[in-house]
mmCIF file of the N, C-alpha and C atoms, coordinates in Angstrom:
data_MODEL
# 
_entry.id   MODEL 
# 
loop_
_atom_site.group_PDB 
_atom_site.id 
_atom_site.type_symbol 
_atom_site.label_atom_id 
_atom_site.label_alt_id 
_atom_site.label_comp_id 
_atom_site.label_asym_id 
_atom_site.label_entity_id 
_atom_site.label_seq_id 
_atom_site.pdbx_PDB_ins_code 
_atom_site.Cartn_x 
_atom_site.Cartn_y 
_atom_site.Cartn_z 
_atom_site.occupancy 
_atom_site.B_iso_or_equiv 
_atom_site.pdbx_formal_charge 
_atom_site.auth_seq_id 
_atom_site.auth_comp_id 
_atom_site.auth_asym_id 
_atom_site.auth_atom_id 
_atom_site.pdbx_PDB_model_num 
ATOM 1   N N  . UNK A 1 1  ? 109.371 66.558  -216.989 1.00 0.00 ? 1  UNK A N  1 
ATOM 2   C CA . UNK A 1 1  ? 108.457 67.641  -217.282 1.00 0.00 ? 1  UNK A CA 1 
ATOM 3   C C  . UNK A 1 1  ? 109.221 68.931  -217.584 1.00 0.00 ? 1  UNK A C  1 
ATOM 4   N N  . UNK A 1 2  ? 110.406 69.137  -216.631 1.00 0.00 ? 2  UNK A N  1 
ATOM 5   C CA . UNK A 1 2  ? 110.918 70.105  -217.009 1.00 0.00 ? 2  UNK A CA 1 
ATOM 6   C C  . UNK A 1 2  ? 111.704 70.286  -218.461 1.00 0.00 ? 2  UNK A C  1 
ATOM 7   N N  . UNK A 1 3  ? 111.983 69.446  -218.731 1.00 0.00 ? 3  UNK A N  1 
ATOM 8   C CA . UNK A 1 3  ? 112.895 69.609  -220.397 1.00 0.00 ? 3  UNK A CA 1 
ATOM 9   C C  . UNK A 1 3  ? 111.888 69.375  -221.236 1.00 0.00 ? 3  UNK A C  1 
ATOM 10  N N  . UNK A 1 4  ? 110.532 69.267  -221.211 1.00 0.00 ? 4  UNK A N  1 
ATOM 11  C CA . UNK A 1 4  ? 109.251 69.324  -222.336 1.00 0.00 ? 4  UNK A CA 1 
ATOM 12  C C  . UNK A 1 4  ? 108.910 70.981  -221.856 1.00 0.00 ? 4  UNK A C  1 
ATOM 13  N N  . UNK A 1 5  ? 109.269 72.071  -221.043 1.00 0.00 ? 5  UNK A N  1 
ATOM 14  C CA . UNK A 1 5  ? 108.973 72.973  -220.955 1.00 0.00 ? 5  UNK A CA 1 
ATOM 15  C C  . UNK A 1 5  ? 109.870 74.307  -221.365 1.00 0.00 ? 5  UNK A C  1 
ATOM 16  N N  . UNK A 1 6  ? 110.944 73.443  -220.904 1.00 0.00 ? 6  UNK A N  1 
ATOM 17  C CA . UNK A 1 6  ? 112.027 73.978  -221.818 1.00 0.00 ? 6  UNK A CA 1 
ATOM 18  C C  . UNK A 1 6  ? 112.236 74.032  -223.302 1.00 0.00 ? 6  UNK A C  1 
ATOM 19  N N  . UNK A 1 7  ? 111.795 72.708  -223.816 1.00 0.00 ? 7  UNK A N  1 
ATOM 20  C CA . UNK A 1 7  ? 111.276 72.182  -225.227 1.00 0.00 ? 7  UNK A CA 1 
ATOM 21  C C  . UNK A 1 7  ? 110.411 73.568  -225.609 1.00 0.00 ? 7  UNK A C  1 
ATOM 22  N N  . UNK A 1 8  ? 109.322 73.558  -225.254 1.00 0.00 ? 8  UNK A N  1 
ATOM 23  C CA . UNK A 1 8  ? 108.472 74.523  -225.606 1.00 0.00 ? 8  UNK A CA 1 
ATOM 24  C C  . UNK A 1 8  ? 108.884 75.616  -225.330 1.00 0.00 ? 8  UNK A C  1 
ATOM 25  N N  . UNK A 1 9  ? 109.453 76.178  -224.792 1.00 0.00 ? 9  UNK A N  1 
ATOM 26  C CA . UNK A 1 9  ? 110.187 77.754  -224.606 1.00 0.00 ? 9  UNK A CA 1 
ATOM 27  C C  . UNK A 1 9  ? 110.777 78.111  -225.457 1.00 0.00 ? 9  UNK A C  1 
ATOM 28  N N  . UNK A 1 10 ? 111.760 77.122  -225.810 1.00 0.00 ? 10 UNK A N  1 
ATOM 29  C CA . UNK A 1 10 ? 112.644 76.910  -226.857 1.00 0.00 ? 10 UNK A CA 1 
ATOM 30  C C  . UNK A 1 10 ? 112.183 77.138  -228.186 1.00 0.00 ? 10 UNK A C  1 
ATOM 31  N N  . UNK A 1 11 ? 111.119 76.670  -228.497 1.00 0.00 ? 11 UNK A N  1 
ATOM 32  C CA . UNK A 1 11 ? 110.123 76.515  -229.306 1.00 0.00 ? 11 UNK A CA 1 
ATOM 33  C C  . UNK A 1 11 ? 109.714 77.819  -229.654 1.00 0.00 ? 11 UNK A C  1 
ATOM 34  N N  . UNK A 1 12 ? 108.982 77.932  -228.693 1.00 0.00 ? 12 UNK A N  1 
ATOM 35  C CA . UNK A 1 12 ? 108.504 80.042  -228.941 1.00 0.00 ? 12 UNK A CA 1 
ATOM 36  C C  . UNK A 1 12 ? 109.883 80.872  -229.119 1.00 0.00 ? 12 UNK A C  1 
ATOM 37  N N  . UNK A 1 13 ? 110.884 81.010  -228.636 1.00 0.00 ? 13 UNK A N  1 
ATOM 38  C CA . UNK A 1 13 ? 111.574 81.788  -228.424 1.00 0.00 ? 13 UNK A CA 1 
ATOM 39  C C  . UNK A 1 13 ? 112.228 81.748  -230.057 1.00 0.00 ? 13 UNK A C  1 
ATOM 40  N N  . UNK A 1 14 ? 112.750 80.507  -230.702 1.00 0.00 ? 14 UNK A N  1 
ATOM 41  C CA . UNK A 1 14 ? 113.077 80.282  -231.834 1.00 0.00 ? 14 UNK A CA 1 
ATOM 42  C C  . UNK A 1 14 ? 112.056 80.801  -233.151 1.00 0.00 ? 14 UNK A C  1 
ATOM 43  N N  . UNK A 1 15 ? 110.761 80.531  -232.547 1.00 0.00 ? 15 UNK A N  1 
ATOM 44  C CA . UNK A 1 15 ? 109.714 81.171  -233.697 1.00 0.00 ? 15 UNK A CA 1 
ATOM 45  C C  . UNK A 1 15 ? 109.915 83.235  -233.435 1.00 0.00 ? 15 UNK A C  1 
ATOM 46  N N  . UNK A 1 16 ? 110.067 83.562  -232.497 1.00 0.00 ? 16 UNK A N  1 
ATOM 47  C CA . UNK A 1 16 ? 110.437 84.778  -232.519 1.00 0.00 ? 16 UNK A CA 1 
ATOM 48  C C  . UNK A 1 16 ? 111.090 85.345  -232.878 1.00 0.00 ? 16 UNK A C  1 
ATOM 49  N N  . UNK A 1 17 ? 112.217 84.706  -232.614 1.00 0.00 ? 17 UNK A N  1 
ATOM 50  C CA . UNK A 1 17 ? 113.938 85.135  -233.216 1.00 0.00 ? 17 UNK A CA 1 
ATOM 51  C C  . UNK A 1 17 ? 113.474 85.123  -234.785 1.00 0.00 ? 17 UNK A C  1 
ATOM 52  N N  . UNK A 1 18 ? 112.636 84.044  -235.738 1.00 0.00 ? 18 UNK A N  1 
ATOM 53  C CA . UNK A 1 18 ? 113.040 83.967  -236.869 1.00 0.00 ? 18 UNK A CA 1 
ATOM 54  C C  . UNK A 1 18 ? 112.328 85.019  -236.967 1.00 0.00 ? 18 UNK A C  1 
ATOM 55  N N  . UNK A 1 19 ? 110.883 85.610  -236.695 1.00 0.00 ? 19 UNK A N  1 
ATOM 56  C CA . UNK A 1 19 ? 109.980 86.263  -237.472 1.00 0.00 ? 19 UNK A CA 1 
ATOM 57  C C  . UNK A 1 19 ? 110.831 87.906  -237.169 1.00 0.00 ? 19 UNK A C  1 
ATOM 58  N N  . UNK A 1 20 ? 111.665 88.066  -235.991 1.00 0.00 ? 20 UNK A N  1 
ATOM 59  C CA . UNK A 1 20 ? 112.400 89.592  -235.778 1.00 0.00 ? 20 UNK A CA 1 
ATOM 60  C C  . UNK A 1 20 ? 113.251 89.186  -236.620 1.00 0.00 ? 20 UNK A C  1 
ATOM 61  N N  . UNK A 1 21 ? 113.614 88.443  -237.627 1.00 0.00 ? 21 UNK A N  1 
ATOM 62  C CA . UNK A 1 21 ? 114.648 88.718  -237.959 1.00 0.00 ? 21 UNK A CA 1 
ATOM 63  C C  . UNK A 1 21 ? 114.545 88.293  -239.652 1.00 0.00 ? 21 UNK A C  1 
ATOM 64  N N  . UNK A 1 22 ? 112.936 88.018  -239.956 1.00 0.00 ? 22 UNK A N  1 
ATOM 65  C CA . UNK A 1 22 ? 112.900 87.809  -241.299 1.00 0.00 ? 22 UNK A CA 1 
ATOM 66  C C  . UNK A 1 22 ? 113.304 89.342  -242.126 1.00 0.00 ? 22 UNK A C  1 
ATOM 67  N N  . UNK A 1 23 ? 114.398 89.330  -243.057 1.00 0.00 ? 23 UNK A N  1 
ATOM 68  C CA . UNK A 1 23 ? 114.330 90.072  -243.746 1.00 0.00 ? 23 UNK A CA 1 
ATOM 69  C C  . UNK A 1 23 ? 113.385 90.586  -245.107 1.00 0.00 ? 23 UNK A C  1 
ATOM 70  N N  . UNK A 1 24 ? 112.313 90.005  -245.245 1.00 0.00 ? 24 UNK A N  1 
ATOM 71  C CA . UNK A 1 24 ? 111.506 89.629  -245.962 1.00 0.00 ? 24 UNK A CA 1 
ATOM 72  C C  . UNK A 1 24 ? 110.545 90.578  -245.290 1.00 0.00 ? 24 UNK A C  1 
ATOM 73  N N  . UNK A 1 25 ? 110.415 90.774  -244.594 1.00 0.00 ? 25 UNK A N  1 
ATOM 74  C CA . UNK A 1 25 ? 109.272 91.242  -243.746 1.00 0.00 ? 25 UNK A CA 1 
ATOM 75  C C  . UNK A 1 25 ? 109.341 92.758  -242.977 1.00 0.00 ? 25 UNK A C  1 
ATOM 76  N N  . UNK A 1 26 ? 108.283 93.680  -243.181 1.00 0.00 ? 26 UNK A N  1 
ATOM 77  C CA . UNK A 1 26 ? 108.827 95.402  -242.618 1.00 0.00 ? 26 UNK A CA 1 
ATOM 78  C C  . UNK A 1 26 ? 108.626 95.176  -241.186 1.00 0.00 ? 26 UNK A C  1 
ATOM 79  N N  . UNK A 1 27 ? 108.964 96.170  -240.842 1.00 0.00 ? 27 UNK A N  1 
ATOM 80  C CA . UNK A 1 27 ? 108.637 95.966  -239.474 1.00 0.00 ? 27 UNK A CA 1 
ATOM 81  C C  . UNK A 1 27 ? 107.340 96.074  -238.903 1.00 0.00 ? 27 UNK A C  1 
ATOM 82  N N  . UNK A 1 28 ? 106.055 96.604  -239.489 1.00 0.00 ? 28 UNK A N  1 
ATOM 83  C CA . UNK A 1 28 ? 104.757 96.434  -238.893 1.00 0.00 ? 28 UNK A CA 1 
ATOM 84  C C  . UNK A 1 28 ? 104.746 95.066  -239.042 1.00 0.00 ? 28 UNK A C  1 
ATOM 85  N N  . UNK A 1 29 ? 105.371 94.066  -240.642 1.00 0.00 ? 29 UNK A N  1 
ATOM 86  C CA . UNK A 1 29 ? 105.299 92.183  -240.314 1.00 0.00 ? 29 UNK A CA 1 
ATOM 87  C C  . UNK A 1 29 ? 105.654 91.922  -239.177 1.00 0.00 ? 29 UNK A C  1 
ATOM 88  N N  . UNK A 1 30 ? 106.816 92.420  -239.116 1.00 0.00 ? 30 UNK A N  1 
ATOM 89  C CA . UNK A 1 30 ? 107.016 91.374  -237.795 1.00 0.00 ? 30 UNK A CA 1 
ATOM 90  C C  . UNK A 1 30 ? 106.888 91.999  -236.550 1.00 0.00 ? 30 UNK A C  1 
ATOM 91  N N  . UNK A 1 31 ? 106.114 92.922  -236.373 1.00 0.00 ? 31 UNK A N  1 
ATOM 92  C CA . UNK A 1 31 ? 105.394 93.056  -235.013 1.00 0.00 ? 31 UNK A CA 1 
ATOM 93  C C  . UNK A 1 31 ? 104.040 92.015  -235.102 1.00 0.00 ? 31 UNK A C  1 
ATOM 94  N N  . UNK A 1 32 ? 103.594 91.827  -236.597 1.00 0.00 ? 32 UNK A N  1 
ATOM 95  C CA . UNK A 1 32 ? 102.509 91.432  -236.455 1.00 0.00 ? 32 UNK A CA 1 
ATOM 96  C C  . UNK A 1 32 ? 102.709 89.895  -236.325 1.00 0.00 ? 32 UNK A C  1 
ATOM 97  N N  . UNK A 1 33 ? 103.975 89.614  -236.822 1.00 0.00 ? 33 UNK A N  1 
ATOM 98  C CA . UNK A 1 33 ? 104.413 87.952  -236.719 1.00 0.00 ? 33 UNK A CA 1 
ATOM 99  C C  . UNK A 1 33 ? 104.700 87.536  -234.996 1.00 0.00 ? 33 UNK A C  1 
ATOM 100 N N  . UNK A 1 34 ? 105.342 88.506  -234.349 1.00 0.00 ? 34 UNK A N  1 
ATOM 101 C CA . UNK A 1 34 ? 105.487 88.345  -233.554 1.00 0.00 ? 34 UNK A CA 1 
ATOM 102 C C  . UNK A 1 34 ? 104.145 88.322  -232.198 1.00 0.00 ? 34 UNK A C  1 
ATOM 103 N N  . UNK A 1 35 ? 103.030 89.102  -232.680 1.00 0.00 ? 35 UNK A N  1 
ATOM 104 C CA . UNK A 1 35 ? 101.822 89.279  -232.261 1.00 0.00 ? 35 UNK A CA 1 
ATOM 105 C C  . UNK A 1 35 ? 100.892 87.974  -232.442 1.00 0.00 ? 35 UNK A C  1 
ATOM 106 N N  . UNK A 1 36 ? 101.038 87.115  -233.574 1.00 0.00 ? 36 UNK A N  1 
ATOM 107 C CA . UNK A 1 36 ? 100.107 85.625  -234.213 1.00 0.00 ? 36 UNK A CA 1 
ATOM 108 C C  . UNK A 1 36 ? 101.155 85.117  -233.374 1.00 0.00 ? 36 UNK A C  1 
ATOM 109 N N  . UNK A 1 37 ? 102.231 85.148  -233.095 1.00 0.00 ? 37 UNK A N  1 
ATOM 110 C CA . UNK A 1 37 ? 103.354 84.309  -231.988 1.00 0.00 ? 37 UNK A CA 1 
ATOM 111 C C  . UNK A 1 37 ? 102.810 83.784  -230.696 1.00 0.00 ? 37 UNK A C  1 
ATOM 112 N N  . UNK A 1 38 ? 102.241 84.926  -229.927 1.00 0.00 ? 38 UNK A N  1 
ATOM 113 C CA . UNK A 1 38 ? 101.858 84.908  -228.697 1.00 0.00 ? 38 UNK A CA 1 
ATOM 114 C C  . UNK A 1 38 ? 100.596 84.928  -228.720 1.00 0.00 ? 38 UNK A C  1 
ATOM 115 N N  . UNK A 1 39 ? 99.348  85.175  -229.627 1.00 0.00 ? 39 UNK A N  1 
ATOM 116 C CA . UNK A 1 39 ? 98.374  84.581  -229.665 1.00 0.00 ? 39 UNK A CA 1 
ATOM 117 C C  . UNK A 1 39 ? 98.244  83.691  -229.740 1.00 0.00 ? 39 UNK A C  1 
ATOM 118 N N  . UNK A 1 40 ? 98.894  82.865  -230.260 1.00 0.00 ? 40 UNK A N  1 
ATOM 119 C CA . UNK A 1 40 ? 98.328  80.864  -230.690 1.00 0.00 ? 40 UNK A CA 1 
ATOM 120 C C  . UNK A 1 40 ? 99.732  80.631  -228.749 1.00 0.00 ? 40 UNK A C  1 
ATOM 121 N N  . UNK A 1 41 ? 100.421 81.183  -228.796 1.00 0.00 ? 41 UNK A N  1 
ATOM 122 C CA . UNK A 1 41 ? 100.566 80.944  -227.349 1.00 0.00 ? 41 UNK A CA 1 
ATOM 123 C C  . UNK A 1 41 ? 99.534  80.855  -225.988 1.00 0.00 ? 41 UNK A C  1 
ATOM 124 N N  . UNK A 1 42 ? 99.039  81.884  -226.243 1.00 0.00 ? 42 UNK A N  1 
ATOM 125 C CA . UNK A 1 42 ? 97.699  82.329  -225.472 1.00 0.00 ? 42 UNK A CA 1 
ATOM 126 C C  . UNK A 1 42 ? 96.603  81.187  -225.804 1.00 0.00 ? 42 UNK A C  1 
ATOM 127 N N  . UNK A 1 43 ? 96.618  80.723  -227.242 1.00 0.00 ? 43 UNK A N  1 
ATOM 128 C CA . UNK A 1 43 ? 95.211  80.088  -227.457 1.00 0.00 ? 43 UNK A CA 1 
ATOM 129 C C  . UNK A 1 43 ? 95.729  78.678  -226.720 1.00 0.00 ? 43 UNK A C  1 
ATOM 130 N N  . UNK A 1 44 ? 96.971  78.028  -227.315 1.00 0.00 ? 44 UNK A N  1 
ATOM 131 C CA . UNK A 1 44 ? 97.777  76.639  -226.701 1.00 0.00 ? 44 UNK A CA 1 
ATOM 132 C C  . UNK A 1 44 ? 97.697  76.427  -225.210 1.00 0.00 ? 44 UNK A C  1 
ATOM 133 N N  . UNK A 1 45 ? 97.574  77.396  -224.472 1.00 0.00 ? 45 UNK A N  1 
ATOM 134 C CA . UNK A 1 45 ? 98.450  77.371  -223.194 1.00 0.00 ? 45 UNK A CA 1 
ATOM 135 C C  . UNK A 1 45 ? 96.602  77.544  -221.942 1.00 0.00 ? 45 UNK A C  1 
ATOM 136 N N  . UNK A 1 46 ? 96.070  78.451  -222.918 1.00 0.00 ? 46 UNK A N  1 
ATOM 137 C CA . UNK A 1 46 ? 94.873  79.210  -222.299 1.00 0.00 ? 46 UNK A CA 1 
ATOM 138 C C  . UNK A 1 46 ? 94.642  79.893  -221.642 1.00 0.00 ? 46 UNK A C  1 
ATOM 139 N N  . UNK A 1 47 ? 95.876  80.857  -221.560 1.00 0.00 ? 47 UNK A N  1 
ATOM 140 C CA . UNK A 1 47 ? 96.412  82.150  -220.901 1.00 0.00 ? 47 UNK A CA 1 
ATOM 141 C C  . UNK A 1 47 ? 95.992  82.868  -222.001 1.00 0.00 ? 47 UNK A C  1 
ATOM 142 N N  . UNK A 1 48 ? 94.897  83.560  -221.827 1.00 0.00 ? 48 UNK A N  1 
ATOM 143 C CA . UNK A 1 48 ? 94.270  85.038  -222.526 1.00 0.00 ? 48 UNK A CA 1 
ATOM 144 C C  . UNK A 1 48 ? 95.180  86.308  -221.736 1.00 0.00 ? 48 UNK A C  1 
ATOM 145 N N  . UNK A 1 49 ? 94.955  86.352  -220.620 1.00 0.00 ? 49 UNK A N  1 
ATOM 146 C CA . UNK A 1 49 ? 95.810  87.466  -219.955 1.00 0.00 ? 49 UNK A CA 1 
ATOM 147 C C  . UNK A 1 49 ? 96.813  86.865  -219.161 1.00 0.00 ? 49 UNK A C  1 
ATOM 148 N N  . UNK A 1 50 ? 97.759  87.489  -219.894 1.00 0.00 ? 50 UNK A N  1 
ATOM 149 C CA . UNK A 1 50 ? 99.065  86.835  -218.880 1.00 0.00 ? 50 UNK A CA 1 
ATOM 150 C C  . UNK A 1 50 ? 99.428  87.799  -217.726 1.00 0.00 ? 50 UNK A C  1 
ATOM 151 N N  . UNK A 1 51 ? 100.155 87.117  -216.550 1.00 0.00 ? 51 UNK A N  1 
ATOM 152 C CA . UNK A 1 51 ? 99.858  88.046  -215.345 1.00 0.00 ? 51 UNK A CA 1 
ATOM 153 C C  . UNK A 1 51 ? 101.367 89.320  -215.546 1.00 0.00 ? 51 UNK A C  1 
ATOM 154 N N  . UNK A 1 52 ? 101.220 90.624  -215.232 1.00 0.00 ? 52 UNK A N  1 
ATOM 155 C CA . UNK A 1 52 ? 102.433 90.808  -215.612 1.00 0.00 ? 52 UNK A CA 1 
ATOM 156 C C  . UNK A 1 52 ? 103.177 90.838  -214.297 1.00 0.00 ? 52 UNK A C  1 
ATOM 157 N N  . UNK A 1 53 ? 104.292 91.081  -214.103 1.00 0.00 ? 53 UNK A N  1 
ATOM 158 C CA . UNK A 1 53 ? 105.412 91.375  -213.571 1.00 0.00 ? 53 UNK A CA 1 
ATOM 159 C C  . UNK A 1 53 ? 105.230 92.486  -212.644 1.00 0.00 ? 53 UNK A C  1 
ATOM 160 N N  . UNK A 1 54 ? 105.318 92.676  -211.200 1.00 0.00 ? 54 UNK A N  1 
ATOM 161 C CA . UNK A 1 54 ? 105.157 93.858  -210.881 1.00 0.00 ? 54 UNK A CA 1 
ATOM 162 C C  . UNK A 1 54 ? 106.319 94.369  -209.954 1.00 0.00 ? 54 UNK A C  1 
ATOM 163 N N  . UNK A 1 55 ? 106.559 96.052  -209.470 1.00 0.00 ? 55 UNK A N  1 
ATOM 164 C CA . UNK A 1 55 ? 108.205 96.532  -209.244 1.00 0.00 ? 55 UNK A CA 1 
ATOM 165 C C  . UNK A 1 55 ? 108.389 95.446  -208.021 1.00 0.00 ? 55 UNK A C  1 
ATOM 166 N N  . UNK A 1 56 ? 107.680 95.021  -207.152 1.00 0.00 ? 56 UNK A N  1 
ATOM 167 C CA . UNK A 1 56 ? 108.074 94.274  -205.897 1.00 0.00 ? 56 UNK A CA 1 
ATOM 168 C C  . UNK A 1 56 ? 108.633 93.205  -205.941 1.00 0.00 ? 56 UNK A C  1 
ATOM 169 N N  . UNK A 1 57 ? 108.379 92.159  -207.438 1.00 0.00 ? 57 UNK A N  1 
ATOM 170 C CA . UNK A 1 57 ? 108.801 90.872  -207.721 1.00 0.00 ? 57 UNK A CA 1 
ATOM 171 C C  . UNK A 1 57 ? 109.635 91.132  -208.666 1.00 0.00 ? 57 UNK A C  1 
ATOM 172 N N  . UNK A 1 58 ? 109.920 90.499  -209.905 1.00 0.00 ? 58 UNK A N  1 
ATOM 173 C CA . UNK A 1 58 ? 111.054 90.922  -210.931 1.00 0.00 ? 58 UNK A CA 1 
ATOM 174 C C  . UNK A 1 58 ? 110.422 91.704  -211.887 1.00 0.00 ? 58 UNK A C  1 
ATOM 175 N N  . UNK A 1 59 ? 111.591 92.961  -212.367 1.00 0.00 ? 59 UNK A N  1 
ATOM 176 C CA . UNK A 1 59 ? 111.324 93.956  -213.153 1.00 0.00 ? 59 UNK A CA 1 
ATOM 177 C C  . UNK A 1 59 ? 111.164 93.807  -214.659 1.00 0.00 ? 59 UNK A C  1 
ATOM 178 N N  . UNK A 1 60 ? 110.153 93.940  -215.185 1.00 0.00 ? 60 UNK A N  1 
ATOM 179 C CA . UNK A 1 60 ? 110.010 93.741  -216.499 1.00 0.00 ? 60 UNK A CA 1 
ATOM 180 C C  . UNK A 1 60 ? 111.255 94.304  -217.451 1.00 0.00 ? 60 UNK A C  1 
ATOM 181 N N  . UNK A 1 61 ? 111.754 93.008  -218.120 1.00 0.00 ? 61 UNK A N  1 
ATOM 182 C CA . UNK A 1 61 ? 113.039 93.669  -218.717 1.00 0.00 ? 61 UNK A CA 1 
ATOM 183 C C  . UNK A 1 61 ? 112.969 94.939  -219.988 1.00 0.00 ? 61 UNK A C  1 
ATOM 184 N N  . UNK A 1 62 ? 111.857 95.015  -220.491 1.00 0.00 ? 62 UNK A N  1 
ATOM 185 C CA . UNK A 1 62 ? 111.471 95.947  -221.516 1.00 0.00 ? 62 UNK A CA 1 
ATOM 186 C C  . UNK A 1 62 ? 111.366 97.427  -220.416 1.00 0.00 ? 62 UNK A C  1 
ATOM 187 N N  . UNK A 1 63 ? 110.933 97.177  -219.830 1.00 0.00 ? 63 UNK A N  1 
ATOM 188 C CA . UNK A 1 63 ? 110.730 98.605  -219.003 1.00 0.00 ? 63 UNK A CA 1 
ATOM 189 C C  . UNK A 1 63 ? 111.714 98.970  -218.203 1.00 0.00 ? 63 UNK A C  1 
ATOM 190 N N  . UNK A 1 64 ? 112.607 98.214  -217.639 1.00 0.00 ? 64 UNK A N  1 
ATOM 191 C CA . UNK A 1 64 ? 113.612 98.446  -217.013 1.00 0.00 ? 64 UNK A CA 1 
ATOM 192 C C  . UNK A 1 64 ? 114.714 99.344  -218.569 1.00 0.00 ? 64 UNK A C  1 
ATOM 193 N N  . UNK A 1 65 ? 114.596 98.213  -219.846 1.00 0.00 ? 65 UNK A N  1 
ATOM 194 C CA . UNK A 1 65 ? 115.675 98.941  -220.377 1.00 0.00 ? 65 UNK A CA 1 
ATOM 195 C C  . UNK A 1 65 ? 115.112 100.165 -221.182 1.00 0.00 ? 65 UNK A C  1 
ATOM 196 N N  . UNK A 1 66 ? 113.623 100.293 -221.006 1.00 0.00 ? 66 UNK A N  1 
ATOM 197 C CA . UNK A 1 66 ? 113.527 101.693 -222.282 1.00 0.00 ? 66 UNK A CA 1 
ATOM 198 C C  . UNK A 1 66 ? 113.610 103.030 -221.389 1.00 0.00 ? 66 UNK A C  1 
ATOM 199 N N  . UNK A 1 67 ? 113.412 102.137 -219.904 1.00 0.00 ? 67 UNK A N  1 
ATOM 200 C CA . UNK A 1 67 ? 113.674 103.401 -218.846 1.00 0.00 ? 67 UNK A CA 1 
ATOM 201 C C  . UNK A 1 67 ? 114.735 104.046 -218.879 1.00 0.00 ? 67 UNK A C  1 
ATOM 202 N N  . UNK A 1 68 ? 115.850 102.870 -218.979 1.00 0.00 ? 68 UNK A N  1 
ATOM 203 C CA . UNK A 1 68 ? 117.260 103.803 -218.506 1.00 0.00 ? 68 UNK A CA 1 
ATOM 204 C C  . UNK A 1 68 ? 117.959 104.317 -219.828 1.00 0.00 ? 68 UNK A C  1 
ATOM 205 N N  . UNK A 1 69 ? 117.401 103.874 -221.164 1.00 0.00 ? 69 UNK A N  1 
ATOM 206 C CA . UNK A 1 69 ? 117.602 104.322 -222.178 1.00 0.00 ? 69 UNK A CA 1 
ATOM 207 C C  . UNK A 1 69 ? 116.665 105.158 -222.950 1.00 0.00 ? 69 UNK A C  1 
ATOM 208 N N  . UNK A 1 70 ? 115.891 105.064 -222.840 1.00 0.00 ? 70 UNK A N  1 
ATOM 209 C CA . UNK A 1 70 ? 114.497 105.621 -223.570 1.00 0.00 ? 70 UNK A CA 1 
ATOM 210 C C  . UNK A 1 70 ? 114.199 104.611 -224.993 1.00 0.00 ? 70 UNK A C  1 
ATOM 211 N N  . UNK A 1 71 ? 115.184 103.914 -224.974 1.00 0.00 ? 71 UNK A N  1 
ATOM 212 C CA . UNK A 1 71 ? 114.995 103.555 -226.479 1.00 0.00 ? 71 UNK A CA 1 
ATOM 213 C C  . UNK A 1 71 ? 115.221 102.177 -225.831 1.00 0.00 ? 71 UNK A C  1 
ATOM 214 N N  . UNK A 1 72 ? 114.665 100.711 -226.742 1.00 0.00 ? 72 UNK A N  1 
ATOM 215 C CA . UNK A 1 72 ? 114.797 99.343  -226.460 1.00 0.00 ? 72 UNK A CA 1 
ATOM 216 C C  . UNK A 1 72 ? 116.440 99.108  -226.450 1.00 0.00 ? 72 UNK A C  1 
ATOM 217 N N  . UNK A 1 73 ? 117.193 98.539  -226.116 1.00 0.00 ? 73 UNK A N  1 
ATOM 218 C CA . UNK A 1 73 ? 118.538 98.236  -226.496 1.00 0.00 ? 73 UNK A CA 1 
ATOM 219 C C  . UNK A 1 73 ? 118.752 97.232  -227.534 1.00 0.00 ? 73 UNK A C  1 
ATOM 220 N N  . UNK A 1 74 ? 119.285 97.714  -228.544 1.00 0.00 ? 74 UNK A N  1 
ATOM 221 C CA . UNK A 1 74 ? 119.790 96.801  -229.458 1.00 0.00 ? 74 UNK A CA 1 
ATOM 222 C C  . UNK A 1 74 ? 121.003 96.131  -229.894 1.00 0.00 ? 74 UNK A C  1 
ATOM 223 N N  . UNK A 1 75 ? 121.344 94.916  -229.683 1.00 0.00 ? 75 UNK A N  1 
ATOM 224 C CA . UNK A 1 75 ? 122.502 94.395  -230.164 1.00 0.00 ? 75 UNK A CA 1 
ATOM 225 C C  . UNK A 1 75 ? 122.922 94.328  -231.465 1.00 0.00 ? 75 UNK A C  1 
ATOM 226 N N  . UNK A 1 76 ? 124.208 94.186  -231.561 1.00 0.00 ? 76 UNK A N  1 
ATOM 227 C CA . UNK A 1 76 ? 124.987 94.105  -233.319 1.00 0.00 ? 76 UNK A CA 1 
ATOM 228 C C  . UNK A 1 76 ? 125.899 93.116  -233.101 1.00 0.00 ? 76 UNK A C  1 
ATOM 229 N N  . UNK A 1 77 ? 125.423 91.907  -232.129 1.00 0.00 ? 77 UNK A N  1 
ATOM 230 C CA . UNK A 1 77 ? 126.378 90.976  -232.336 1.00 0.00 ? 77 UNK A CA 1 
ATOM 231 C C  . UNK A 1 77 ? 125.739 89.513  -233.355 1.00 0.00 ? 77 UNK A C  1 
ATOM 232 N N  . UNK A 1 78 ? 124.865 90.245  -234.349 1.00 0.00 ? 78 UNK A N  1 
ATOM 233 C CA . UNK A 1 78 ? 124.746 89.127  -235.480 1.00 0.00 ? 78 UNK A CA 1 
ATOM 234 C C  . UNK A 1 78 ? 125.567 88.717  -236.275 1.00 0.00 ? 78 UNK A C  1 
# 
């Protein structure tokens, strides 16, 4: 079970990577590619609201890094 979940992680995570990184596409596309991403996630899975993360359990990594930067962190190791 666990490597069919991994499978599927794998799965989303790879459809993400391509749509952030279609050059074809402005960036409102691929917020919006990335947005039809996690909807048909949501519709597949049947998680409408996913639970989030709160400071007592693990720290949401987006908020942890726009905190200490103000800005998302971006890599240049493409």
């Amino acid at each position: 079970m666990a490597s069919g979940v991994e499978t599927a992680v794998e799965c989303w995570i790879a459809q993400i990577d391509e749509a952030l990184t279609d050059l074809h596409l402005t960036s409102l596309g691929r917020l919006n590619a990335v947005t039809q991403i996690l909807a048909n996630y949501k519709r597949l899975t049947g998680k409408e609201h996913l639970q989030r993360r709160t400071r007592s359990g693990q720290c949401s990594m987006v908020s942890e890094a726009v905190r200490s930067t103000g800005n998302w962190p971006l890599t240049t190791d493409h």
